[in-house]
TIDREN-493644 format. One record per residue: residue number from 1; x, y, z of N, C-alpha, C, O in turn. Coordinates in nm, 2 decimals, padded with zeros to 4 digits, m for minus. Atoms other than C-alpha are relative to their C-alpha. Last residue first. Example, Ala and Ser with C-alpha at 12.3 -4.5 7.8 and 13.67 -1.06 7.14 Angstrom:
<recs>
+-----+--------+--------+--------+--------+--------+--------+--------+--------+--------+--------+--------+--------+
! num !     nX !     nY !     nZ !    caX !    caY !    caZ !     cX !     cY !     cZ !     oX !     oY !     oZ !
+-----+--------+--------+--------+--------+--------+--------+--------+--------+--------+--------+--------+--------+
!   2 ! m00.09 ! m00.11 !  00.00 !  01.37 ! m00.11 !  00.71 ! m00.08 !  00.11 !  00.08 ! m00.03 !  00.22 !  00.09 !
!   1 !  00.09 ! m00.12 !  00.00 !  01.23 ! m00.45 !  00.78 !  00.09 !  00.12 !  00.00 !  00.19 !  00.12 !  00.07 !
+-----+--------+--------+--------+--------+--------+--------+--------+--------+--------+--------+--------+--------+
</recs>
This chain:
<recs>
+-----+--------+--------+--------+--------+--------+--------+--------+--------+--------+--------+--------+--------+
! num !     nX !     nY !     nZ !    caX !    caY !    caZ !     cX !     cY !     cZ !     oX !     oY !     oZ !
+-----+--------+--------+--------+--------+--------+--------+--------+--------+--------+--------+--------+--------+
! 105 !  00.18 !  00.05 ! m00.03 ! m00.63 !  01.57 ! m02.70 ! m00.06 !  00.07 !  00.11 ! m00.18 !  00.04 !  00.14 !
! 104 !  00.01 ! m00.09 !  00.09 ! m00.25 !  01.69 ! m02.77 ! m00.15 ! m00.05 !  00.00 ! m00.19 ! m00.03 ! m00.12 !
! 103 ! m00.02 ! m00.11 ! m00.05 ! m00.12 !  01.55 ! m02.46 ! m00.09 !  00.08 ! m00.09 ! m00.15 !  00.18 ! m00.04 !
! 102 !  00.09 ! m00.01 ! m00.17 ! m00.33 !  01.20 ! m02.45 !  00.04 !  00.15 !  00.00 ! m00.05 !  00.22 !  00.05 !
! 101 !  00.13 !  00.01 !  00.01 ! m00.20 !  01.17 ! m02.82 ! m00.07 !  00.03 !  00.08 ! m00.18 !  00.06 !  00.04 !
! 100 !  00.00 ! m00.14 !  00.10 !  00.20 !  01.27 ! m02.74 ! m00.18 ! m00.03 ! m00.01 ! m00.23 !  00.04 !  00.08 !
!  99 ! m00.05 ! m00.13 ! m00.10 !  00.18 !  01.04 ! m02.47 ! m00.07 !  00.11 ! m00.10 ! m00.17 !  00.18 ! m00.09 !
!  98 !  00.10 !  00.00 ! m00.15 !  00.05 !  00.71 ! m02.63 ! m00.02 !  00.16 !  00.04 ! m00.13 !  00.22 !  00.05 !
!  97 !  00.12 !  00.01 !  00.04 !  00.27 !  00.76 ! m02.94 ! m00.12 !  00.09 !  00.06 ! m00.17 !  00.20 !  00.05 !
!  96 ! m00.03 ! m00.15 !  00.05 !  00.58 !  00.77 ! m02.67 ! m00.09 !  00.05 ! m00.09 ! m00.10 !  00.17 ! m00.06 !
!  95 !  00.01 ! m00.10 ! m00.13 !  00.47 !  00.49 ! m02.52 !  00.00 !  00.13 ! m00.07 ! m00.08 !  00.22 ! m00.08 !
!  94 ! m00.09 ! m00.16 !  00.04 !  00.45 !  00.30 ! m02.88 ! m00.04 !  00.10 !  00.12 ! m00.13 !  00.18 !  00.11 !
!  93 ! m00.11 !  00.01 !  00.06 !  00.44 ! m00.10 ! m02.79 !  00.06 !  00.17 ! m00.03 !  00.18 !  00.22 ! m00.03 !
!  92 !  00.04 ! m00.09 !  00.13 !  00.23 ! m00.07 ! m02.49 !  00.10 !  00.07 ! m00.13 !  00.16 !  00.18 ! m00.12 !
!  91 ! m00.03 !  00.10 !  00.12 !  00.35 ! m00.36 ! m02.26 ! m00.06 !  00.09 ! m00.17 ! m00.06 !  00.06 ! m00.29 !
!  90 ! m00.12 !  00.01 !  00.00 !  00.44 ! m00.07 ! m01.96 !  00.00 ! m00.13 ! m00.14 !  00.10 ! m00.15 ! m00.20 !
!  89 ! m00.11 ! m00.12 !  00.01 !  00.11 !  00.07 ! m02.03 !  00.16 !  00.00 !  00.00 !  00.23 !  00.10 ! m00.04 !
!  88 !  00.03 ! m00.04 !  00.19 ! m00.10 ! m00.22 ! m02.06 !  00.06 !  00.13 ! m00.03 !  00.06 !  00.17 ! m00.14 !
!  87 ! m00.03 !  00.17 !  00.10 !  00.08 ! m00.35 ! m01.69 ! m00.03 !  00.08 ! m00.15 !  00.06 !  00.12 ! m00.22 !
!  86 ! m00.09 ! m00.01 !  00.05 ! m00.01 !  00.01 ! m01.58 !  00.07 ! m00.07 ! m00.05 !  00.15 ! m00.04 ! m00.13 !
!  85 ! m00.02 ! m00.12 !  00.15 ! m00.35 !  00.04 ! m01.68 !  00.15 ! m00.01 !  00.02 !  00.21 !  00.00 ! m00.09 !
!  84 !  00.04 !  00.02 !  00.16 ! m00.39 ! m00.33 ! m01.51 !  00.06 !  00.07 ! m00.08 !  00.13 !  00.04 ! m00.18 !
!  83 ! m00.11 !  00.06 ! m00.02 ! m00.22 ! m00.17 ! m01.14 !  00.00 ! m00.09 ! m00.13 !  00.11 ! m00.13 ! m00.18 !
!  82 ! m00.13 ! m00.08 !  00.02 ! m00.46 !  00.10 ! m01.17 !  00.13 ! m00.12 ! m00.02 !  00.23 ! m00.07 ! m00.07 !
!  81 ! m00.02 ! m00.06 !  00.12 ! m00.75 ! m00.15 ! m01.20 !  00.16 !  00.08 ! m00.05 !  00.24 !  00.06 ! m00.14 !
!  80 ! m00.01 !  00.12 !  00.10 ! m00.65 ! m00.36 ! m00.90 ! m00.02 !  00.05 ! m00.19 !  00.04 !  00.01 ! m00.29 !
!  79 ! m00.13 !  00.03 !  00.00 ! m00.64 ! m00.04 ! m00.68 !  00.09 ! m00.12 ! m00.13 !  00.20 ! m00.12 ! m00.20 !
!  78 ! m00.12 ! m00.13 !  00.07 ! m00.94 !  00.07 ! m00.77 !  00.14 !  00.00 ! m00.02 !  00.22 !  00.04 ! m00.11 !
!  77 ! m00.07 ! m00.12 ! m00.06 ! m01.07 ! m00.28 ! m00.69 !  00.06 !  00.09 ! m00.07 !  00.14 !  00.07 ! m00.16 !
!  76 ! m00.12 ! m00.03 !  00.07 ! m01.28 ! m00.59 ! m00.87 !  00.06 !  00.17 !  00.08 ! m00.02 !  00.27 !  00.06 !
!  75 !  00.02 ! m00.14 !  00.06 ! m01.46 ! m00.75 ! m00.68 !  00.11 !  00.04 ! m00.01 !  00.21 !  00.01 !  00.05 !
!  74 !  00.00 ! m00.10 ! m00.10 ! m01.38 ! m01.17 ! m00.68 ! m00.02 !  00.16 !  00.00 !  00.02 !  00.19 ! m00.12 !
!  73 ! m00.18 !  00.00 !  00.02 ! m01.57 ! m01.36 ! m00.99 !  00.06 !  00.11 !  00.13 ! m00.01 !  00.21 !  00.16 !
!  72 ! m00.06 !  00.10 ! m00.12 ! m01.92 ! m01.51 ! m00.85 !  00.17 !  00.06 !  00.00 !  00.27 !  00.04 !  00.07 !
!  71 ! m00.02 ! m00.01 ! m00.21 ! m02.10 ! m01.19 ! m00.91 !  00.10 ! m00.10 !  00.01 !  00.18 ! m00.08 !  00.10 !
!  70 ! m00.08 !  00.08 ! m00.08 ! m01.94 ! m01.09 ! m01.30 ! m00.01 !  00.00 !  00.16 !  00.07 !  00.05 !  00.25 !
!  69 ! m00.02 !  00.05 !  00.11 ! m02.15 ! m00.84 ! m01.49 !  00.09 ! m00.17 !  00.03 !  00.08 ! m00.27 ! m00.04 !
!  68 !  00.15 !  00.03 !  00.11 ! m02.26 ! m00.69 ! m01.22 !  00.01 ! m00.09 ! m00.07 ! m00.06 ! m00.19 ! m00.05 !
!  67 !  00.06 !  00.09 ! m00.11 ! m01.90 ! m00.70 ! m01.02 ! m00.16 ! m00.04 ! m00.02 ! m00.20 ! m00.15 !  00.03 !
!  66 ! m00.06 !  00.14 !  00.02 ! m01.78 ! m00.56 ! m01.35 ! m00.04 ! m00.12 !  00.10 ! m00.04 ! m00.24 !  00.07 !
!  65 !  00.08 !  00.01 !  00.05 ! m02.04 ! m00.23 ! m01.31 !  00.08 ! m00.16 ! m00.06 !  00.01 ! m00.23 ! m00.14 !
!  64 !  00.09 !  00.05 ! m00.05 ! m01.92 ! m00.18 ! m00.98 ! m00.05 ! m00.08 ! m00.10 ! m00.09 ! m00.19 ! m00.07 !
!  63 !  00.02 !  00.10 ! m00.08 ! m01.54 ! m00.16 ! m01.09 ! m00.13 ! m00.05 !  00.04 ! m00.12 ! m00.17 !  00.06 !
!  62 ! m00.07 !  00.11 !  00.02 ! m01.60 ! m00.01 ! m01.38 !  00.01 ! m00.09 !  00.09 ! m00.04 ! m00.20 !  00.07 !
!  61 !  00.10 !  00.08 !  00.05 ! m01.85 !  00.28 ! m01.24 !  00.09 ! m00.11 ! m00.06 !  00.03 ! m00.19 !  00.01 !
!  60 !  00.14 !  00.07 ! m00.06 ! m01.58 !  00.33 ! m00.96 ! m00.08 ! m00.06 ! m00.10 ! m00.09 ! m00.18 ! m00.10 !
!  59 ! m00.07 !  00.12 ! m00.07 ! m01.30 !  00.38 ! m01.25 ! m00.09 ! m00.03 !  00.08 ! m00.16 ! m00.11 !  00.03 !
!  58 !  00.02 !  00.15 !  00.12 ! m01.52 !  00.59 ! m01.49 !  00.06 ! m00.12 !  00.12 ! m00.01 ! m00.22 !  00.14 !
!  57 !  00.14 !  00.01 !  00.02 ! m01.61 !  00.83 ! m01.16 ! m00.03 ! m00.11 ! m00.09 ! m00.13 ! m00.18 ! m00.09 !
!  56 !  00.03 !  00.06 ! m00.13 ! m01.21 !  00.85 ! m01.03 ! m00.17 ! m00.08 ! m00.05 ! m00.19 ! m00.19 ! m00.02 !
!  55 ! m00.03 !  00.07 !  00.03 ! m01.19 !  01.01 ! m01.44 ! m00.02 ! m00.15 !  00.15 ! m00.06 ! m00.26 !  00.12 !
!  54 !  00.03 !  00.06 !  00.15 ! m01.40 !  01.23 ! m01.43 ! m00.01 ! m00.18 ! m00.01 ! m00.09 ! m00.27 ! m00.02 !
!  53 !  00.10 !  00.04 ! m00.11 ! m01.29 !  01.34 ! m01.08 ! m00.10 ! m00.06 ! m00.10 ! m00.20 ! m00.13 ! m00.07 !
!  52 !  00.14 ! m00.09 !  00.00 ! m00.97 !  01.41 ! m01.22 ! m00.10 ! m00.09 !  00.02 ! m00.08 ! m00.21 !  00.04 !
!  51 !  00.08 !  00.03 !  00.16 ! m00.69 !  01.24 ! m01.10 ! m00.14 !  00.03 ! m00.01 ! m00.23 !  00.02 !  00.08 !
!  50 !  00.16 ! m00.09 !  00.01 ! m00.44 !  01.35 ! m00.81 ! m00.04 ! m00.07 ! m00.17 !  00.03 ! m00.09 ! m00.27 !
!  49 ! m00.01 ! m00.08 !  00.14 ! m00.15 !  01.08 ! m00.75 ! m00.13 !  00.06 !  00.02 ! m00.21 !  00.02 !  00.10 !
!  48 !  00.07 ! m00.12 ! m00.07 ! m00.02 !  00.89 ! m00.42 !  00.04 !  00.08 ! m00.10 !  00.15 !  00.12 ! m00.13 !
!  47 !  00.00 ! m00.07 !  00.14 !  00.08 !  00.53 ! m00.56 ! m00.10 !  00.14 !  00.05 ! m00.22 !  00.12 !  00.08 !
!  46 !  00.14 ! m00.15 !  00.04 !  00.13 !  00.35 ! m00.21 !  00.10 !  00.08 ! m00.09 !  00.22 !  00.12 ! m00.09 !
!  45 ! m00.03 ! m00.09 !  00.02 !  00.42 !  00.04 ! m00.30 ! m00.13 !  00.11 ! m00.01 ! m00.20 !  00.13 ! m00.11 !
!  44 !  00.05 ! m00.06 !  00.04 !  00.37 ! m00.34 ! m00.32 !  00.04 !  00.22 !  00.07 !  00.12 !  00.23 !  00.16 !
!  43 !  00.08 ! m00.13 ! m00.12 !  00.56 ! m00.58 ! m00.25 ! m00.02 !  00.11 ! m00.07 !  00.05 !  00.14 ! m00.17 !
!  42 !  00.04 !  00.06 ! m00.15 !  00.73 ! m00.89 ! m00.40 ! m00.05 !  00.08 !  00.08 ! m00.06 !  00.05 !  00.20 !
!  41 !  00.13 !  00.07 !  00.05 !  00.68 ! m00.76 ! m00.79 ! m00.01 ! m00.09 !  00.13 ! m00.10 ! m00.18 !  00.13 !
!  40 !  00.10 ! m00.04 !  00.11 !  01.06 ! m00.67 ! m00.81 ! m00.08 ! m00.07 !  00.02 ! m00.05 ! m00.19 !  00.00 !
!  39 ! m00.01 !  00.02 !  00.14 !  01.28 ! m00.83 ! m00.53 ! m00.19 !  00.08 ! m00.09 ! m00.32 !  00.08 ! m00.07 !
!  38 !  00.14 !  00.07 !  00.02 !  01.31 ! m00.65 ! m00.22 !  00.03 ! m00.03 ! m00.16 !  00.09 !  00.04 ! m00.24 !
!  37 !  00.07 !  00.11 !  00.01 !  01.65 ! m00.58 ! m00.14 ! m00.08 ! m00.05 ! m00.02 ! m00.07 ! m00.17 ! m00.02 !
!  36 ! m00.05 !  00.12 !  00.11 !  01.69 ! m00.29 ! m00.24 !  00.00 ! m00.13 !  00.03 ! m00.04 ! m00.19 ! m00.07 !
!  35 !  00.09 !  00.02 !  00.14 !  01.41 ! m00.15 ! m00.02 !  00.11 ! m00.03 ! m00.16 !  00.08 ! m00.05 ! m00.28 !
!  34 ! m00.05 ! m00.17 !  00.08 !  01.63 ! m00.20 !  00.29 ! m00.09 ! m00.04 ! m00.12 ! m00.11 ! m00.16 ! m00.16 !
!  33 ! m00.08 !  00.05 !  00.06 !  01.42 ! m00.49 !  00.57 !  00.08 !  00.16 ! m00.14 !  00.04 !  00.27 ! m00.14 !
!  32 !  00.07 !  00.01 !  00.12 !  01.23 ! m00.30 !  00.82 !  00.17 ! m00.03 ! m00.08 !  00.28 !  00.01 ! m00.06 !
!  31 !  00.09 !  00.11 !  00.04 !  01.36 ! m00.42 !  01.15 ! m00.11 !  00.03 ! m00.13 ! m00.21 ! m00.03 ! m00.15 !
!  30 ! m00.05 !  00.16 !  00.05 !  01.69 ! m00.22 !  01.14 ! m00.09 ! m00.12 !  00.04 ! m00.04 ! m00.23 !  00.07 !
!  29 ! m00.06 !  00.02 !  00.13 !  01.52 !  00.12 !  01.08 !  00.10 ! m00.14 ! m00.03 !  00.14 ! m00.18 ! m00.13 !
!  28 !  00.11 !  00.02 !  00.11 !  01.21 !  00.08 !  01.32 !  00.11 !  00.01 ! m00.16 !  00.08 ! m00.02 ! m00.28 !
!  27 !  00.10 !  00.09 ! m00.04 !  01.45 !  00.04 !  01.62 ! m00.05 ! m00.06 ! m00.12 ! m00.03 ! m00.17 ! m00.16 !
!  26 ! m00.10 !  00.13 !  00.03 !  01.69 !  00.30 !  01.51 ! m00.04 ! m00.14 !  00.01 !  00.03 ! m00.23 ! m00.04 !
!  25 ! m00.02 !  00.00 !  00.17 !  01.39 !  00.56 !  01.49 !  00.09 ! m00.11 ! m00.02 !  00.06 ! m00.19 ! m00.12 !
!  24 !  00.12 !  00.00 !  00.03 !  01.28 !  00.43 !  01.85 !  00.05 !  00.03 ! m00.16 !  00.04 ! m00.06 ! m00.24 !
!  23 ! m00.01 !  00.18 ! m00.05 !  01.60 !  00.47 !  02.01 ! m00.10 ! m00.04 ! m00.11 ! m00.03 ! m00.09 ! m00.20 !
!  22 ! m00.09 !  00.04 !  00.04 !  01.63 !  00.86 !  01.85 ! m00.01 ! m00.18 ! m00.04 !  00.00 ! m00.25 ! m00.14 !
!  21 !  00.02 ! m00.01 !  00.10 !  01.32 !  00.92 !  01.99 !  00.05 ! m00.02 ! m00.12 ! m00.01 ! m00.04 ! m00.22 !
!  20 !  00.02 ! m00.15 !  00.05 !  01.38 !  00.81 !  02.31 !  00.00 !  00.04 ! m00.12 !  00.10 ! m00.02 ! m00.15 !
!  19 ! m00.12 ! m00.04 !  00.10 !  01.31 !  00.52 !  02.46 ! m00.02 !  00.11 ! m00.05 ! m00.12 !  00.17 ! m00.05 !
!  18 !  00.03 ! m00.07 !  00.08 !  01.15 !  00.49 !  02.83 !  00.10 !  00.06 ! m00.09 !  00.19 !  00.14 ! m00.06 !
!  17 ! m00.07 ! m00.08 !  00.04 !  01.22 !  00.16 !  03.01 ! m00.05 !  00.13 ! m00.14 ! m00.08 !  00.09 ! m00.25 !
!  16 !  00.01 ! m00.04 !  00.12 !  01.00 ! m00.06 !  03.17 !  00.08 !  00.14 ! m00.04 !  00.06 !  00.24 !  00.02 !
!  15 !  00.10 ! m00.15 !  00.00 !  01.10 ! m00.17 !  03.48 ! m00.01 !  00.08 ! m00.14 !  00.09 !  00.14 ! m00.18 !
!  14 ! m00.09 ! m00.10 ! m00.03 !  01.23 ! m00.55 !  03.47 ! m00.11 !  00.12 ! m00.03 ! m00.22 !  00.12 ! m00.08 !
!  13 !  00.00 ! m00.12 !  00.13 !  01.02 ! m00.78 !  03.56 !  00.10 !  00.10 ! m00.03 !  00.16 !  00.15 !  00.07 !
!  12 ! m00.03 ! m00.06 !  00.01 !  01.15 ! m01.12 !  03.78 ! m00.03 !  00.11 ! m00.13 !  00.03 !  00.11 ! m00.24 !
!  11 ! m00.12 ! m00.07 !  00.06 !  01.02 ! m01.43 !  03.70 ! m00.04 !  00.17 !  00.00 ! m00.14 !  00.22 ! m00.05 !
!  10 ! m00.11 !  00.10 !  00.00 !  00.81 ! m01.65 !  03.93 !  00.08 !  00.11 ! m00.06 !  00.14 !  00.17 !  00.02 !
!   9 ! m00.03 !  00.01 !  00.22 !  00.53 ! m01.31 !  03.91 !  00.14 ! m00.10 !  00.08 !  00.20 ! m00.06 !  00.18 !
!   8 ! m00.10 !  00.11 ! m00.01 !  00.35 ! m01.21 !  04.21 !  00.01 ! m00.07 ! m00.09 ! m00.08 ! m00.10 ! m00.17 !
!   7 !  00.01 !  00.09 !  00.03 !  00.20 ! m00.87 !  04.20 !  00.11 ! m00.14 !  00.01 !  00.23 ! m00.13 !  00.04 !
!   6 ! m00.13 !  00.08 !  00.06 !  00.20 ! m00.60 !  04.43 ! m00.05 ! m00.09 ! m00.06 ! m00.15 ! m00.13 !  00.00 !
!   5 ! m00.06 ! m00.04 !  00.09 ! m00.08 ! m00.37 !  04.43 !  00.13 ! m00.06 ! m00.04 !  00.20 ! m00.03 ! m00.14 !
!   4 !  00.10 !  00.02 !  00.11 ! m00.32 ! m00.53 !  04.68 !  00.10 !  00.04 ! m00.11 !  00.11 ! m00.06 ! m00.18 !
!   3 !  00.04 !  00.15 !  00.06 ! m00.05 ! m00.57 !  04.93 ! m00.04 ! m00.02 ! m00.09 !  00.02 ! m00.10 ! m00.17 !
!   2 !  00.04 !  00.12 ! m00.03 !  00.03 ! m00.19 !  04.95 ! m00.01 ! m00.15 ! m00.05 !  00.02 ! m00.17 ! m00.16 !
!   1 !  00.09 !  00.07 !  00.08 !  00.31 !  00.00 !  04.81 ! m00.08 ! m00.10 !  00.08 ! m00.02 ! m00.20 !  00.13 !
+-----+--------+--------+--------+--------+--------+--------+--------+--------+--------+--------+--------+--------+
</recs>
């Protein structure tokens, strides 16, 4: 190794070590904390669902047409909607009602 390529370091490096795939899964599973532990409503959760393209097209025009209707209030998100319908969905006194009407429509 020439001159140019050594560096001068007070503390000692050690040589980087290559982990293996194994190392690396056990790594990433005792620094995420276990999902029982989390308490309800402290984290969030991707909701990966198909919905008709109908329906994607009322949600956009909602959101834009709320941010219209309301500039100074913050914009309103797809995400933030969905997480409304299902609050009014889990306080919706006849679920079962609900259902059977959305199926038979």
């Amino acid at each position: 190794m020439s001159s140019r390529e050594q560096l001068r370091a007070a503390v000692p490096l050690a040589a980087p070590r290559r982990a293996d795939a194994g190392d690396r899964a056990a790594a990433l599973i005792e620094a995420r904390p276990p999902a029982a532990a989390a308490e309800p409503g402290t984290g969030t959760c991707k909701l990966t669902t198909r919905v008709r393209a109908d329906q994607i097209a009322w949600l956009q025009d909602q959101a834009r047409t709320y941010h219209r209707r309301h500039p100074r209030a913050p914009k309103l998100t797809i995400e933030e909607l969905v997480r409304l319908a299902l609050d009014h969905l889990r306080s919706a006194p006849d679920l079962d009602g609900l259902v059977a009407r959305y199926r038979t429509g």
